[in-house]
BANUPA-206788 format. One record per atom (N, C-alpha, C, O): residue number from 1; residue in one letter; atom name; x, y, z. Coordinates in steps of 0.02 Angstrom, whole numbers. Atoms other than C-alpha are relative to their C-alpha. Example, Ala and Ser with C-alpha at 12.3 -4.5 7.8 and 13.67 -1.06 7.14 Angstrom:
! BANUPA-206788
<zator k="1" r="A" a="N" east="45" north="-59" up="0"/>
<zator k="1" r="A" a="CA" east="615" north="-225" up="390"/>
<zator k="1" r="A" a="C" east="45" north="60" up="0"/>
<zator k="1" r="A" a="O" east="97" north="59" up="33"/>
<zator k="2" r="S" a="N" east="-42" north="-59" up="-3"/>
<zator k="2" r="S" a="CA" east="684" north="-53" up="357"/>
<zator k="2" r="S" a="C" east="-39" north="55" up="37"/>
<zator k="2" r="S" a="O" east="-14" north="110" up="45"/>
! end
This chain:
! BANUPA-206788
<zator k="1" r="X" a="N" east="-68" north="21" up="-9"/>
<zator k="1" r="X" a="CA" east="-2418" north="-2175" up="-265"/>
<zator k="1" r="X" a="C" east="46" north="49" up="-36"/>
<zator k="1" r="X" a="O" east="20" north="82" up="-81"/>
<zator k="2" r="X" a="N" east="-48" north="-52" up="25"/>
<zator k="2" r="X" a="CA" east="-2266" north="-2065" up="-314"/>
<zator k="2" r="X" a="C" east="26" north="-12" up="-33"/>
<zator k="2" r="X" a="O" east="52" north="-66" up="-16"/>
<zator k="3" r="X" a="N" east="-22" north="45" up="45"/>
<zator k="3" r="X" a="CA" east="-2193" north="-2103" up="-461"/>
<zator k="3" r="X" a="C" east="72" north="16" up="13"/>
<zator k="3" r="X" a="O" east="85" north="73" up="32"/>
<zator k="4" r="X" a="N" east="-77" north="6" up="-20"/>
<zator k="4" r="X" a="CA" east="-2001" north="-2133" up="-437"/>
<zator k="4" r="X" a="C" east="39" north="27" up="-47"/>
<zator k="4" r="X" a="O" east="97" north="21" up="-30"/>
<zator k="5" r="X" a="N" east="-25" north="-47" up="40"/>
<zator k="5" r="X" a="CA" east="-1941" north="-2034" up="-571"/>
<zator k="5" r="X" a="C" east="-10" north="89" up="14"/>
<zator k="5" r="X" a="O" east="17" north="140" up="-7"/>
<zator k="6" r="X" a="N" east="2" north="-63" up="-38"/>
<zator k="6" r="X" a="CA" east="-1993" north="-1894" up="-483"/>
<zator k="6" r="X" a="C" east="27" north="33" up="54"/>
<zator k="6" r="X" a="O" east="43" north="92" up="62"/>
<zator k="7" r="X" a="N" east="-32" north="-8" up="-61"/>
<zator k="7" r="X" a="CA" east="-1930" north="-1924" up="-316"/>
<zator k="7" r="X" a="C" east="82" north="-8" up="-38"/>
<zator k="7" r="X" a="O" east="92" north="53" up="-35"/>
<zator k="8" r="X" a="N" east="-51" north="23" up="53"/>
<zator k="8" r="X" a="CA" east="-1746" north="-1975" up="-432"/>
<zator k="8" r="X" a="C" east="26" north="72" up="-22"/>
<zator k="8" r="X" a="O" east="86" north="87" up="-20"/>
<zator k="9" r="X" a="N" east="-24" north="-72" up="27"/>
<zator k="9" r="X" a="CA" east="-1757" north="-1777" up="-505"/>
<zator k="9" r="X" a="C" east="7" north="46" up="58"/>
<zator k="9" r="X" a="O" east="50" north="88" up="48"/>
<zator k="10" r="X" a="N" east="4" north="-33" up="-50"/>
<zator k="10" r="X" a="CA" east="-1784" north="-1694" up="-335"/>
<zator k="10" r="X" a="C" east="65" north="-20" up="43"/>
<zator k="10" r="X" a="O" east="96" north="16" up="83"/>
<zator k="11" r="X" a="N" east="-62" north="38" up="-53"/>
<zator k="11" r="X" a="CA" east="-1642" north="-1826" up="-262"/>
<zator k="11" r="X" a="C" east="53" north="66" up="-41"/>
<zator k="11" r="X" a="O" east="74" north="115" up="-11"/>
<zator k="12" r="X" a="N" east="-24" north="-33" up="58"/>
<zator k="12" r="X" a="CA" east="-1558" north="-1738" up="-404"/>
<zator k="12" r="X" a="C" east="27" north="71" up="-10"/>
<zator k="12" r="X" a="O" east="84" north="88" up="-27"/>
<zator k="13" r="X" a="N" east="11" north="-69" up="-27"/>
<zator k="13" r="X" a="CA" east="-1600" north="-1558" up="-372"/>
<zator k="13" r="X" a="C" east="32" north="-10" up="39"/>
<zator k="13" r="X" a="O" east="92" north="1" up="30"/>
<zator k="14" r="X" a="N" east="-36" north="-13" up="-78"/>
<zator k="14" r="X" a="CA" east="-1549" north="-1576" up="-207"/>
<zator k="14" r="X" a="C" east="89" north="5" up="-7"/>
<zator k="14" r="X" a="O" east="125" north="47" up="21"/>
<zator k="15" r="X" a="N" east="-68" north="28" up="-15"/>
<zator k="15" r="X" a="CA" east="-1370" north="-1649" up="-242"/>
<zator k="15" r="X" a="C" east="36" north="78" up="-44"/>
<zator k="15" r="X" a="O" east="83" north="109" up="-21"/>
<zator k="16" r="X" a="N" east="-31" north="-61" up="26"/>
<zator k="16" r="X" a="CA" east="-1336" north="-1493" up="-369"/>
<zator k="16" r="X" a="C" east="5" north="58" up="20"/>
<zator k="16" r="X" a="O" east="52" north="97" up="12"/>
<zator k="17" r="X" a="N" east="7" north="-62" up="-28"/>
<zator k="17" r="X" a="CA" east="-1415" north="-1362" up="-279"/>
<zator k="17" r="X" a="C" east="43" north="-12" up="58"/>
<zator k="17" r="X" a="O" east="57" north="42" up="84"/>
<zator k="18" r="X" a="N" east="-56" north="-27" up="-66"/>
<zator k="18" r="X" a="CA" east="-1283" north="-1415" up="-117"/>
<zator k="18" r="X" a="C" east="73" north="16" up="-45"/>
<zator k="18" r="X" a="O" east="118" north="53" up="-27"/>
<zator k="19" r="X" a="N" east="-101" north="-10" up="22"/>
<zator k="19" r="X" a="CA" east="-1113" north="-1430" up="-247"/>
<zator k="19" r="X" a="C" east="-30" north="59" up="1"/>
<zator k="19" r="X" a="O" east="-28" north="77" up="60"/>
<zator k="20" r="X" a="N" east="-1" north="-60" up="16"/>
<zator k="20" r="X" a="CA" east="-1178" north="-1257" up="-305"/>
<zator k="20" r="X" a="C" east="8" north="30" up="74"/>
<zator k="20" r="X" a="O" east="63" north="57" up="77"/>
<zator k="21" r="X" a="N" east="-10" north="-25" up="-38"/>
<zator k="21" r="X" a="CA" east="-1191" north="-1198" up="-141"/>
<zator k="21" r="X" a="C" east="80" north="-4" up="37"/>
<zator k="21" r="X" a="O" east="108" north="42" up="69"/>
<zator k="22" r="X" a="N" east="-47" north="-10" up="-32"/>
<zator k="22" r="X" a="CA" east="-1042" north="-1252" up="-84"/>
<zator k="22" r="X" a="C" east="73" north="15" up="-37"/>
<zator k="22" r="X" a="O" east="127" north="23" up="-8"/>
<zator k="23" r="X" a="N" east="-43" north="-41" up="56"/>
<zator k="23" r="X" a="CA" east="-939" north="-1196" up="-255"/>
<zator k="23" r="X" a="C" east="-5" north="87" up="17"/>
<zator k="23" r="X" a="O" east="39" north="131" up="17"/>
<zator k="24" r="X" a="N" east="8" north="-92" up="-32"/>
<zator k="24" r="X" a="CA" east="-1012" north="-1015" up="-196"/>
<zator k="24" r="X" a="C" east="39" north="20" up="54"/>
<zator k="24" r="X" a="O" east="75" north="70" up="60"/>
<zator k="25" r="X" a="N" east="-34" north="-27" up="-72"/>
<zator k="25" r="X" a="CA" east="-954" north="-1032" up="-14"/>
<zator k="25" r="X" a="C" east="74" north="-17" up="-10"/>
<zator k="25" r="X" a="O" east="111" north="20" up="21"/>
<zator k="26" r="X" a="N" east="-59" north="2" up="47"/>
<zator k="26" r="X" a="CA" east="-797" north="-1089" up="-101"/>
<zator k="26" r="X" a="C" east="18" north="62" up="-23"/>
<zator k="26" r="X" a="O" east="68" north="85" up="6"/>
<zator k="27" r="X" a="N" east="-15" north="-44" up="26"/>
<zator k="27" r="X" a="CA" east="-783" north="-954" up="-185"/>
<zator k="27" r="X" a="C" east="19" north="68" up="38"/>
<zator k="27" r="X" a="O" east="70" north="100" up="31"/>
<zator k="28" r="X" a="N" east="5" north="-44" up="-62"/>
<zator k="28" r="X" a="CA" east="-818" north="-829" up="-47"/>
<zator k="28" r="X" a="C" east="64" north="4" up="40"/>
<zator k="28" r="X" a="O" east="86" north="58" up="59"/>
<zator k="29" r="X" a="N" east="-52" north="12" up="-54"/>
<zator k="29" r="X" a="CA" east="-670" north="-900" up="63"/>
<zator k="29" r="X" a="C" east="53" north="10" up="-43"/>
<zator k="29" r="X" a="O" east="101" north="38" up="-15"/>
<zator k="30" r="X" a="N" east="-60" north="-30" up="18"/>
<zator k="30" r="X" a="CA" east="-548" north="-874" up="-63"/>
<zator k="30" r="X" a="C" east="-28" north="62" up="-23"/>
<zator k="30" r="X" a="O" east="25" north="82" up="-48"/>
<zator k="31" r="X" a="N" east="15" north="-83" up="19"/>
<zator k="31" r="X" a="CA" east="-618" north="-698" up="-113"/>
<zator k="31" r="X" a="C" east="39" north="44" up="64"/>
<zator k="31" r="X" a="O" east="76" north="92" up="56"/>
<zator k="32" r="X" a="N" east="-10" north="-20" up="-56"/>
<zator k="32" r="X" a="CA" east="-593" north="-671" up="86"/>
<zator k="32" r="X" a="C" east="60" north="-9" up="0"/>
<zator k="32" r="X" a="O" east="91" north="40" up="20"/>
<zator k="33" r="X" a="N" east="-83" north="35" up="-19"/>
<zator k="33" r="X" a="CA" east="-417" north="-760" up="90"/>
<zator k="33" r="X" a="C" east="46" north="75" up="-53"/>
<zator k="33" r="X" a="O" east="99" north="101" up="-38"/>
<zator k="34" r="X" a="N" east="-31" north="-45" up="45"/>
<zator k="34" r="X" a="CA" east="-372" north="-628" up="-53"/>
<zator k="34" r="X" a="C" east="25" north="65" up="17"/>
<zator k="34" r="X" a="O" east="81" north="91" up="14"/>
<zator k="35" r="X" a="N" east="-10" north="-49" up="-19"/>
<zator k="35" r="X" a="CA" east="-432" north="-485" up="15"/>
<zator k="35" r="X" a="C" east="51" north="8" up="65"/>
<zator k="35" r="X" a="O" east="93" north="52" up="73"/>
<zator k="36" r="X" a="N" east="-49" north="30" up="-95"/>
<zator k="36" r="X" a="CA" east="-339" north="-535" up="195"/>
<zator k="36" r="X" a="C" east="70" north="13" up="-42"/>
<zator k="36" r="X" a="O" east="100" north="65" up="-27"/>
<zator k="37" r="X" a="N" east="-62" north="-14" up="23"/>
<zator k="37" r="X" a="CA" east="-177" north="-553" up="76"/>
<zator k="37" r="X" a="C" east="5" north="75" up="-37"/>
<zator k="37" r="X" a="O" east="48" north="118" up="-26"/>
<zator k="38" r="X" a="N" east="-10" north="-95" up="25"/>
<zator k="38" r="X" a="CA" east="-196" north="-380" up="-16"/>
<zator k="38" r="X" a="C" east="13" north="44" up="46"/>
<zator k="38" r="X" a="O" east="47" north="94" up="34"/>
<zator k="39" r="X" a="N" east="-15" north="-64" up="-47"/>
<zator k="39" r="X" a="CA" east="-204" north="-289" up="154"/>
<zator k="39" r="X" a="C" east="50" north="-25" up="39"/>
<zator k="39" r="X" a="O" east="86" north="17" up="64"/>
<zator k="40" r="X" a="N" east="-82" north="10" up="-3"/>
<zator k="40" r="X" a="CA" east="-64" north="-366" up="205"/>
<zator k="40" r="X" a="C" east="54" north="23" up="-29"/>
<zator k="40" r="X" a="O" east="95" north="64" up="-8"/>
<zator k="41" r="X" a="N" east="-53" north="-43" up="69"/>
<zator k="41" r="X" a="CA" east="41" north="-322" up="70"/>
<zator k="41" r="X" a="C" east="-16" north="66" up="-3"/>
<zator k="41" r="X" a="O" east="33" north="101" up="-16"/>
<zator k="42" r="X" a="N" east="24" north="-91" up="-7"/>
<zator k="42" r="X" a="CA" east="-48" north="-137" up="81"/>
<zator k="42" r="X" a="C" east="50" north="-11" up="60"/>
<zator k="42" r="X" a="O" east="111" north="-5" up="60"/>
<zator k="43" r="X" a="N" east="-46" north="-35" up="-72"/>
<zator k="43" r="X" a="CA" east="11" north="-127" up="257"/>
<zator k="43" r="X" a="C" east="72" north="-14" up="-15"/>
<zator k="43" r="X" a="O" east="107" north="34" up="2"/>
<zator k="44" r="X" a="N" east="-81" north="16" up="-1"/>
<zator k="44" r="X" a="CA" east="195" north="-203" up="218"/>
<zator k="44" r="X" a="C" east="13" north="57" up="-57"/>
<zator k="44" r="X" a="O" east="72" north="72" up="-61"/>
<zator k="45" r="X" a="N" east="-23" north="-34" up="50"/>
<zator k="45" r="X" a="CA" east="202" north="-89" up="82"/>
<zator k="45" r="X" a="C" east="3" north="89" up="26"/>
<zator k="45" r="X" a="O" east="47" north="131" up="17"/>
<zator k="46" r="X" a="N" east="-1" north="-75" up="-46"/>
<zator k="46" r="X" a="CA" east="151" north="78" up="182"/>
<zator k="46" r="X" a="C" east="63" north="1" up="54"/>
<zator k="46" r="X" a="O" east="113" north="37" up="53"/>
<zator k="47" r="X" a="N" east="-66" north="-13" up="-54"/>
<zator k="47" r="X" a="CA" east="265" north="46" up="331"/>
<zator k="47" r="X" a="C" east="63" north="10" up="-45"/>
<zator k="47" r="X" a="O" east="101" north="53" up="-22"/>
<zator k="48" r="X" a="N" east="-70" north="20" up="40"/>
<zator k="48" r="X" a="CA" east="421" north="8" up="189"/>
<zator k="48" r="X" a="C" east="3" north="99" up="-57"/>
<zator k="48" r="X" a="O" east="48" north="129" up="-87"/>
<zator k="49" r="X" a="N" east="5" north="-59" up="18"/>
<zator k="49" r="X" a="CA" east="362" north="177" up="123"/>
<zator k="49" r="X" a="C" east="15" north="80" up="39"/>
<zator k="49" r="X" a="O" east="35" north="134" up="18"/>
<zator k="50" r="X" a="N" east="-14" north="-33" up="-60"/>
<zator k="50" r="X" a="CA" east="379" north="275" up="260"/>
<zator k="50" r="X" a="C" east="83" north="-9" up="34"/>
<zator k="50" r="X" a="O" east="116" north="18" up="78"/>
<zator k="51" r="X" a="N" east="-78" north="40" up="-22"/>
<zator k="51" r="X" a="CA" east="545" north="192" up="287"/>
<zator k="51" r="X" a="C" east="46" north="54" up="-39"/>
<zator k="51" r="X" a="O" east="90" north="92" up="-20"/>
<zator k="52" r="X" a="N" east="-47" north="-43" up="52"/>
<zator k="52" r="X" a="CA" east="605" north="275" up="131"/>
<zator k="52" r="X" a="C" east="-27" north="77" up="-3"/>
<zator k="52" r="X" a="O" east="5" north="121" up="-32"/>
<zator k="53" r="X" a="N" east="20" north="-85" up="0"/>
<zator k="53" r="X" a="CA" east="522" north="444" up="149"/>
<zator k="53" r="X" a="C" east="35" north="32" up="67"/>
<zator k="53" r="X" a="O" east="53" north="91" up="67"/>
<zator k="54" r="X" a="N" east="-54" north="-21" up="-28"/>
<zator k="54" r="X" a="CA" east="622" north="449" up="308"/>
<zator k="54" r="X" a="C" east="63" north="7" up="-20"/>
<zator k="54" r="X" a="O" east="104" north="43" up="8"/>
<zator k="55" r="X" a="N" east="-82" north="-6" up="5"/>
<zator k="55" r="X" a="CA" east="779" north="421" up="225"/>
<zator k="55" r="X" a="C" east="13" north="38" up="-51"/>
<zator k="55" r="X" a="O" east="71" north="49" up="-68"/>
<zator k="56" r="X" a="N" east="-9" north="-50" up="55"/>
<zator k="56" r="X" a="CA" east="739" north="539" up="82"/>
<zator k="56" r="X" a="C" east="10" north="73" up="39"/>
<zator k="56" r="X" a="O" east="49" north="118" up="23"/>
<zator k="57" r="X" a="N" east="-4" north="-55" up="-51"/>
<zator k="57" r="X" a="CA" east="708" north="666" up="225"/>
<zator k="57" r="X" a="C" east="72" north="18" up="20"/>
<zator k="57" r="X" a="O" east="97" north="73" up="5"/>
<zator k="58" r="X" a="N" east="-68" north="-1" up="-16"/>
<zator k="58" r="X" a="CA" east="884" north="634" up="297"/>
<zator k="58" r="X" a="C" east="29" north="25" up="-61"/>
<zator k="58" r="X" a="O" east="63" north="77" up="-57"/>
<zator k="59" r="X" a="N" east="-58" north="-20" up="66"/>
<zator k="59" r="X" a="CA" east="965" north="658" up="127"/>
<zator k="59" r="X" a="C" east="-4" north="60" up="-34"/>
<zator k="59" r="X" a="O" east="34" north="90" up="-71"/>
<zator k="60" r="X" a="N" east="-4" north="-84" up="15"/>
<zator k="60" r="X" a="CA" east="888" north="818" up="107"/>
<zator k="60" r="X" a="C" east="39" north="32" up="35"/>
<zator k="60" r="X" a="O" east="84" north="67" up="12"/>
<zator k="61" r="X" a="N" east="-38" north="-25" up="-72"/>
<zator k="61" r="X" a="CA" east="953" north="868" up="272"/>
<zator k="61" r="X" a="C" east="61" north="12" up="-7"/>
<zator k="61" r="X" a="O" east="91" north="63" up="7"/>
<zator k="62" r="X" a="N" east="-64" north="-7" up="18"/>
<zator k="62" r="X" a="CA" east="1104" north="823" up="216"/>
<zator k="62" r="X" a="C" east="28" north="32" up="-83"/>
<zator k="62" r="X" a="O" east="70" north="75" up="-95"/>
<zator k="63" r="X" a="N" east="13" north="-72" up="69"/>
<zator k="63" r="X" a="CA" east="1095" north="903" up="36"/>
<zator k="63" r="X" a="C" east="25" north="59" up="28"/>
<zator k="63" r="X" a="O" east="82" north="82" up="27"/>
<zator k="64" r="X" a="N" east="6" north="-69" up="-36"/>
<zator k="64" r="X" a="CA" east="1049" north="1055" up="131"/>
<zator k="64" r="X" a="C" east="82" north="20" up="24"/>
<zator k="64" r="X" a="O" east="124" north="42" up="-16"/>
<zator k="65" r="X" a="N" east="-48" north="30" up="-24"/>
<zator k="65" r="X" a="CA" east="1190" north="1034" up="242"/>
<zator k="65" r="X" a="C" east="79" north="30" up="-63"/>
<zator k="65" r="X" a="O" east="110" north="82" up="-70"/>
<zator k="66" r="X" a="N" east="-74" north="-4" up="37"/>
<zator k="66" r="X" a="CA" east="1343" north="1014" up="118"/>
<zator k="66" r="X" a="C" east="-17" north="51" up="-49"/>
<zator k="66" r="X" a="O" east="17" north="102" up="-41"/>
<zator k="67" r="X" a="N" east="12" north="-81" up="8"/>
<zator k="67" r="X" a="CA" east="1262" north="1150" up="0"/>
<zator k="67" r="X" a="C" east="19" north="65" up="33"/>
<zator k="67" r="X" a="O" east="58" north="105" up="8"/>
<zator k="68" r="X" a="N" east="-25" north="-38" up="-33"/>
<zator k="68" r="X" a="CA" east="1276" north="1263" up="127"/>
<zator k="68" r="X" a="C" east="79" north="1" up="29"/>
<zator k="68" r="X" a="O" east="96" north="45" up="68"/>
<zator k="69" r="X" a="N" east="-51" north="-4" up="-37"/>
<zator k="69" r="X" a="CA" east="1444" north="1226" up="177"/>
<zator k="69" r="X" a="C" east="49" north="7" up="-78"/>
<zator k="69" r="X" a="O" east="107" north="21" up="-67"/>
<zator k="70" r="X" a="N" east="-13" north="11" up="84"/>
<zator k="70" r="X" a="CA" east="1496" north="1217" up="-26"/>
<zator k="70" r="X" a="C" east="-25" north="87" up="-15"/>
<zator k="70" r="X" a="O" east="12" north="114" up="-57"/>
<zator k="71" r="X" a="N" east="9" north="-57" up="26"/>
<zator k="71" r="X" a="CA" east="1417" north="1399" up="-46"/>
<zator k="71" r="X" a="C" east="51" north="40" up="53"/>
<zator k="71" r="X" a="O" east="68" north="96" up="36"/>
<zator k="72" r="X" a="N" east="-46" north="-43" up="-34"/>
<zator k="72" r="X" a="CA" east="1536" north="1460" up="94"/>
<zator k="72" r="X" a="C" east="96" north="22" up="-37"/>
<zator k="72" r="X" a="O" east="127" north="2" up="-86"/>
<zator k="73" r="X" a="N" east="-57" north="0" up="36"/>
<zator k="73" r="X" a="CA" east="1703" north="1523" up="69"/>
<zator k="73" r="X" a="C" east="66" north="-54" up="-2"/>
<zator k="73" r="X" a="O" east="40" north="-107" up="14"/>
<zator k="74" r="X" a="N" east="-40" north="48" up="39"/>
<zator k="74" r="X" a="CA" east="1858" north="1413" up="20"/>
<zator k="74" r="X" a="C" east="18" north="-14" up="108"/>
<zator k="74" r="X" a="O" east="15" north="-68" up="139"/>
<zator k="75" r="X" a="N" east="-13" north="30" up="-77"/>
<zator k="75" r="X" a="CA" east="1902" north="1421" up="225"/>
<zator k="75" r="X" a="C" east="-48" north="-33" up="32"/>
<zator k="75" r="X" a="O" east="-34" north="-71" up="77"/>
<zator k="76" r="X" a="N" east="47" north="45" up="-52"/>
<zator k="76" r="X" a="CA" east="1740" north="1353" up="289"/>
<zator k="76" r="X" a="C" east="4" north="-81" up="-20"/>
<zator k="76" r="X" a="O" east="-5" north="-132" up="13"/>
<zator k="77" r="X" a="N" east="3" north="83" up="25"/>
<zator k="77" r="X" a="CA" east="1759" north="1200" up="172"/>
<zator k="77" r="X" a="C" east="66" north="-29" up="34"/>
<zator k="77" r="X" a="O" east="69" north="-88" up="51"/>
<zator k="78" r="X" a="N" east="-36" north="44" up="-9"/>
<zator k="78" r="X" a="CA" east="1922" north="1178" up="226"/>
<zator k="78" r="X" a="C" east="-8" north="-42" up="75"/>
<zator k="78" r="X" a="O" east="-4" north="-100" up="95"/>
<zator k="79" r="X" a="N" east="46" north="20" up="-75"/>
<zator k="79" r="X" a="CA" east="1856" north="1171" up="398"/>
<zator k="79" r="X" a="C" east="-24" north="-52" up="4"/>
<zator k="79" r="X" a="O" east="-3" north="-103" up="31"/>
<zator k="80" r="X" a="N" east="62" north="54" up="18"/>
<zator k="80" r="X" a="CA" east="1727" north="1072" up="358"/>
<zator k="80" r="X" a="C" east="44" north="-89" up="-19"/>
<zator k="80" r="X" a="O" east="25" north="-140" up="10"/>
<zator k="81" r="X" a="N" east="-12" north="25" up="7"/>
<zator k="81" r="X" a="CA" east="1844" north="958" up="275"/>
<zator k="81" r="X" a="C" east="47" north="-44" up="51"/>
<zator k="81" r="X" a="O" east="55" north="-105" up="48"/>
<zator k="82" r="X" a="N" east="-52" north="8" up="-71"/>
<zator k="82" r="X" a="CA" east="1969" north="944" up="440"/>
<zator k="82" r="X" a="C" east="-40" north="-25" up="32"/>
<zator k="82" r="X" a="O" east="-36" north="-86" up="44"/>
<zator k="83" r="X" a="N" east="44" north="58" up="-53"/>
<zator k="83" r="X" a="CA" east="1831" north="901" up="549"/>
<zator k="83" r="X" a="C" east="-38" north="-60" up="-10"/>
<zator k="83" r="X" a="O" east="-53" north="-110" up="23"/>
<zator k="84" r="X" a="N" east="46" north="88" up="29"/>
<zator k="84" r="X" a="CA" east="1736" north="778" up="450"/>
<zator k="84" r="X" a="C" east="41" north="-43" up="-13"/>
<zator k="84" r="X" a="O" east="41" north="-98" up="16"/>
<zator k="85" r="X" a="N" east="-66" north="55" up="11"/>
<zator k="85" r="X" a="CA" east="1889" north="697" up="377"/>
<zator k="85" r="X" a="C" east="34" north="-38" up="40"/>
<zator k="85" r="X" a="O" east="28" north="-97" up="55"/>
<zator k="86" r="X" a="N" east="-57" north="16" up="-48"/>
<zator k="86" r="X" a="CA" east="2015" north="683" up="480"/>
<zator k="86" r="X" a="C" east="-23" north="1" up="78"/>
<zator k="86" r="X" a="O" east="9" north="-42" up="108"/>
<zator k="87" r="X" a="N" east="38" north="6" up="-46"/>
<zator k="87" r="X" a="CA" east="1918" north="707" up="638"/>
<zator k="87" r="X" a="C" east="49" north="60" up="37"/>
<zator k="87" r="X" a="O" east="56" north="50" up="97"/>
<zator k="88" r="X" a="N" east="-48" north="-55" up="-22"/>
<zator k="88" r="X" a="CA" east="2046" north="881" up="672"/>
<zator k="88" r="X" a="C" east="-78" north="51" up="52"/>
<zator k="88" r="X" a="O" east="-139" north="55" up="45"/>
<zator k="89" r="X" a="N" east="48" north="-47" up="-73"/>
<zator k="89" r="X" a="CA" east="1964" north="1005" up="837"/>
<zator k="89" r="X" a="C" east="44" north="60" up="-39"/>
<zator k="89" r="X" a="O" east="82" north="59" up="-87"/>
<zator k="90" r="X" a="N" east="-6" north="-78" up="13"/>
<zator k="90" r="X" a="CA" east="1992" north="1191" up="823"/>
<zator k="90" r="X" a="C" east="35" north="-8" up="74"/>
<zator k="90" r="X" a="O" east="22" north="-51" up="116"/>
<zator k="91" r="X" a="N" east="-38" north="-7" up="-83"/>
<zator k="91" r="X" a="CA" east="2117" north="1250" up="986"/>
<zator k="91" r="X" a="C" east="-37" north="11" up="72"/>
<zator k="91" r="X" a="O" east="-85" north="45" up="89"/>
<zator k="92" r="X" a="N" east="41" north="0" up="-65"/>
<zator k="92" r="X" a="CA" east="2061" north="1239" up="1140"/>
<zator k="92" r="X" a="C" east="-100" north="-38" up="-6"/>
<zator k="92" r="X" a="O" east="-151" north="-15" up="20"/>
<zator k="93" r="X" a="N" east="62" north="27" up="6"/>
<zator k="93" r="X" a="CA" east="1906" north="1124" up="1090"/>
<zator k="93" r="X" a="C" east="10" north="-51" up="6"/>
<zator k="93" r="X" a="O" east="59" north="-78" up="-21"/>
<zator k="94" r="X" a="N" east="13" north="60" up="-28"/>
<zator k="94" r="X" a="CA" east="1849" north="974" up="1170"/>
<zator k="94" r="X" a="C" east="-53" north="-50" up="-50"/>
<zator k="94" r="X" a="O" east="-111" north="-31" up="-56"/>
<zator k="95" r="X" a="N" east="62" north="46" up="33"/>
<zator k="95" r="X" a="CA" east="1747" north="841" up="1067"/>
<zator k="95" r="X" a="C" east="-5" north="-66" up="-3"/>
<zator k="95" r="X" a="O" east="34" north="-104" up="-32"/>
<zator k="96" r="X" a="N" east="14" north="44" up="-63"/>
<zator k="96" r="X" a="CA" east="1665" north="712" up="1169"/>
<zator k="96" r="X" a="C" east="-41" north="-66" up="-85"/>
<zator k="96" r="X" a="O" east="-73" north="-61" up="-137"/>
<zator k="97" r="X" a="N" east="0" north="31" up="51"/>
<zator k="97" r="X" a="CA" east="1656" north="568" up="1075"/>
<zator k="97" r="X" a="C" east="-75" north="-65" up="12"/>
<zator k="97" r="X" a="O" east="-46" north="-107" up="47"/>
<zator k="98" r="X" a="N" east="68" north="33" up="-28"/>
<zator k="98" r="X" a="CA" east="1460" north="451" up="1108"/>
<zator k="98" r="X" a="C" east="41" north="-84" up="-21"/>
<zator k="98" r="X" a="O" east="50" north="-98" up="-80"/>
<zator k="99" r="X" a="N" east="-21" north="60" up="18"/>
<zator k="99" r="X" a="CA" east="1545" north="257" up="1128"/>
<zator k="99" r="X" a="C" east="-62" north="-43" up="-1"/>
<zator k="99" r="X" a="O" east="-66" north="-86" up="-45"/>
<zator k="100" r="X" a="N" east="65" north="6" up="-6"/>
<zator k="100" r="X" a="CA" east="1367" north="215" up="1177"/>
<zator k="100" r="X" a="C" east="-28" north="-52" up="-57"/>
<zator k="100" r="X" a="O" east="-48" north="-110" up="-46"/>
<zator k="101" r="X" a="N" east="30" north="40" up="69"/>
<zator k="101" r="X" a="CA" east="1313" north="158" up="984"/>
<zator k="101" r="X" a="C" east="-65" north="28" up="6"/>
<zator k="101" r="X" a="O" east="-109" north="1" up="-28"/>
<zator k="102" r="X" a="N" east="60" north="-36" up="18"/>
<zator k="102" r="X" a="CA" east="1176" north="262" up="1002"/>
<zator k="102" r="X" a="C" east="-6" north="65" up="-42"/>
<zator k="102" r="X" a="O" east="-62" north="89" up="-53"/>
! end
């Protein structure tokens, strides 16, 4: 006959060895849920990077740009300043204006 203190430790075993198992697979699914949110946030963080390395690009461009028009002589700025400013043409020049918004 089996003595019932035996079958009682095995009931026993059993019931710890499933929490444990399912404290592990627990564990697992948020390990997974984590990693899932990290590369998320990687990717939102690359595209938002790229965002700004375009607009650092532009601002060189434009650096560049007014430098060069700043190392010219005192007439190119004023130039410069007429057409950007005030939106003034040179004679006989046409400048076609994009209503578009593009």
């Amino acid at each position: 006959m089996a003595n019932p203190s035996r079958k009682k430790r095995k009931k026993k075993a059993s019931v710890v060895g499933a929490v444990l198992k399912l404290l592990f697979l627990l564990l697992l699914l948020s390990m997974l849920a984590a990693y899932i949110a990290n590369q998320v946030a990687l990717s939102s963080k690359k595209a938002e990077l790229d965002t700004l390395q375009e607009q650092i690009d532009q601002q060189k461009t434009q650096n560049e740009e007014m430098q060069r028009i700043l190392s010219g002589d005192s007439d190119d700025v004023t130039e410069w300043v007429a057409r950007d400013s005030y939106n003034y043409a040179a004679a006989n020049e046409r400048i076609f204006v994009d209503v578009t918004g593009n």
